[in-house]
C-alpha positions as CSV (number, residue, x, y, z in Angstrom):
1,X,9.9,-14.9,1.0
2,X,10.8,-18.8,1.0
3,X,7.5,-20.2,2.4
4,X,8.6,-24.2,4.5
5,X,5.1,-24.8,5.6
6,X,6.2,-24.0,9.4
7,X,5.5,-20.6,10.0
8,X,3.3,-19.1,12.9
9,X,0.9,-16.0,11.9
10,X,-0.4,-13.8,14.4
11,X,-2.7,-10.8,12.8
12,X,-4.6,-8.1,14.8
13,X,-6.8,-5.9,12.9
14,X,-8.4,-2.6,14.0
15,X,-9.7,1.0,13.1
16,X,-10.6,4.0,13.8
17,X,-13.8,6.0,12.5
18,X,-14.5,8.3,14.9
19,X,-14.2,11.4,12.4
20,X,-16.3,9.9,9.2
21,X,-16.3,7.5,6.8
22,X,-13.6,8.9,4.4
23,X,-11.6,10.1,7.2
24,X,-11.2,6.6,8.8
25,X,-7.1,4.6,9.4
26,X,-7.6,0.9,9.2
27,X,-4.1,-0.8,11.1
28,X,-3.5,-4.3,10.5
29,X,-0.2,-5.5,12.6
30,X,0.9,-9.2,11.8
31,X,4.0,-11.4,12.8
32,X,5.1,-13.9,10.8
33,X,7.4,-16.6,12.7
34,X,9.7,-16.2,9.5
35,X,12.3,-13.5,9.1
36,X,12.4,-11.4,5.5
37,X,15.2,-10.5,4.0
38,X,15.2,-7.2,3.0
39,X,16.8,-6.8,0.0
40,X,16.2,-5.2,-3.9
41,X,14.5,-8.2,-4.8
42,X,12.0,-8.1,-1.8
43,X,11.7,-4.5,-3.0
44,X,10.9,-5.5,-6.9
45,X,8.5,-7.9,-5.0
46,X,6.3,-5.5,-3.7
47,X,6.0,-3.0,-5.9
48,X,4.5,-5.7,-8.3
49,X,2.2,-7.0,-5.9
50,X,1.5,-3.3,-5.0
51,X,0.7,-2.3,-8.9
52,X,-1.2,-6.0,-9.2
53,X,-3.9,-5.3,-6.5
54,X,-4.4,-1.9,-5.9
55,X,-2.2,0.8,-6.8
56,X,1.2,2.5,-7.4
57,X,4.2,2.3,-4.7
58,X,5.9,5.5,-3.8
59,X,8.5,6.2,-0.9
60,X,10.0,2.8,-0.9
61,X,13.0,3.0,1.5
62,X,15.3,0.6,3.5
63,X,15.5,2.0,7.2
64,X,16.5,1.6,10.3
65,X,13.8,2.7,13.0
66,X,13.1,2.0,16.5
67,X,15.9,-0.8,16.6
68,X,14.4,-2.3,13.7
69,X,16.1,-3.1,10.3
70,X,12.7,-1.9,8.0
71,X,11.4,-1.6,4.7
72,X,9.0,1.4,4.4
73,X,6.6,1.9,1.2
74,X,3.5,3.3,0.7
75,X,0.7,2.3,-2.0
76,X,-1.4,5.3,-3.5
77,X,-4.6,4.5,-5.1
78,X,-8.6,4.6,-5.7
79,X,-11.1,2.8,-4.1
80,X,-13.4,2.1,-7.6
81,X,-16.1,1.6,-5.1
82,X,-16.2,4.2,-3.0
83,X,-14.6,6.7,-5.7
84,X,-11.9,8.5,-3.2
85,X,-8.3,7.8,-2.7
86,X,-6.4,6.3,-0.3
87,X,-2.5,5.8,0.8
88,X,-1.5,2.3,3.0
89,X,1.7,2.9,4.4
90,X,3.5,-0.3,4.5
91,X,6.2,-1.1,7.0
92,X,8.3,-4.6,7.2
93,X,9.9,-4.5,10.8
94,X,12.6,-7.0,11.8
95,X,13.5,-6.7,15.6
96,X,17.4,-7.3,16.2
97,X,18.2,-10.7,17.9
98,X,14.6,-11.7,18.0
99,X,13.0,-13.9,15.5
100,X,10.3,-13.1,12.7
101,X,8.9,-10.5,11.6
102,X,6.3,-7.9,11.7
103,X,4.0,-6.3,8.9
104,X,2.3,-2.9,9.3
105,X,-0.1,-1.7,7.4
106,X,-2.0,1.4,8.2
107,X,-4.6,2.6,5.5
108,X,-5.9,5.9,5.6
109,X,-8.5,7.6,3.5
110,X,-7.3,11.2,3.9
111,X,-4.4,13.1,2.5
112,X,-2.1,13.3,5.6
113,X,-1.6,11.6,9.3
114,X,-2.7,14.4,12.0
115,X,-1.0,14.9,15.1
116,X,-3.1,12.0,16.8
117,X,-2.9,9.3,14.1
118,X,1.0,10.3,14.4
119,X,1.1,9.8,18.0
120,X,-0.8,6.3,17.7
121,X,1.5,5.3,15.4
122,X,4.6,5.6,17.9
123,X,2.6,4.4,20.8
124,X,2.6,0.8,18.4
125,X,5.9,1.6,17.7
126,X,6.6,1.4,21.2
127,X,4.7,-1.4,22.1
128,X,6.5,-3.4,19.8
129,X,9.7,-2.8,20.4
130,X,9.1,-3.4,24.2
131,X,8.0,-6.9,22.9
């Protein structure tokens, strides 16, 4: 990403703990003003950010989803802290014709999305493309 100092940011953060503490999602939705490129360099890009901070990418994947050209990876790791694991499923999202674009991240501390979590997920989906 070529950074010109002019960019907007927009970041919403939210989560759900309803079930318990090691079963919570955390979703963090940005826009960045900016378009990415998504290309094998962007890819070599993350996965060393991803292996620098917290963990090891898996699933990376160029798509398109929605009506959005995308880059899909997910991050596996440990919370040290907390001493369970956790996958953050990343997802670039560039929206045809419109400018910018929009970061995903939902971080779950349980092996697999449930029909719920799944259904949230689309309902952003949705949102966003509507936008």
């Amino acid at each position: 990403m070529q950074n010109t100092g002019e960019e907007i940011i927009s970041i919403m953060r939210f989560t759900d703990t309803t079930v318990n503490y090691k079963d919570r999602l955390l979703f963090d939705i940005s826009w960045e003003s900016d378009k990415t490129e998504f290309t094998p360099e962007f890819k070599t890009l993350m996965d060393s950010i991803a292996v620098a901070k917290v963990g090891r990418p898996k699933n990376q994947s160029f798509q398109n989803v929605n009506g959005f050209d995308a880059y899909y990876f997910d991050v596996v790791g440990n919370d040290s802290l907390g001493n369970f694991d956790f996958v953050v499923n990343n997802r670039y999202l560039n929206s045809k014709g419109k400018d910018g674009t929009i970061f995903l991240t939902i971080t779950r501390w349980k092996e697999k999305f449930n029909e719920t979590d799944s259904l949230l997920v689309e309902r952003i989906f949705g949102t966003l493309e509507r936008k």
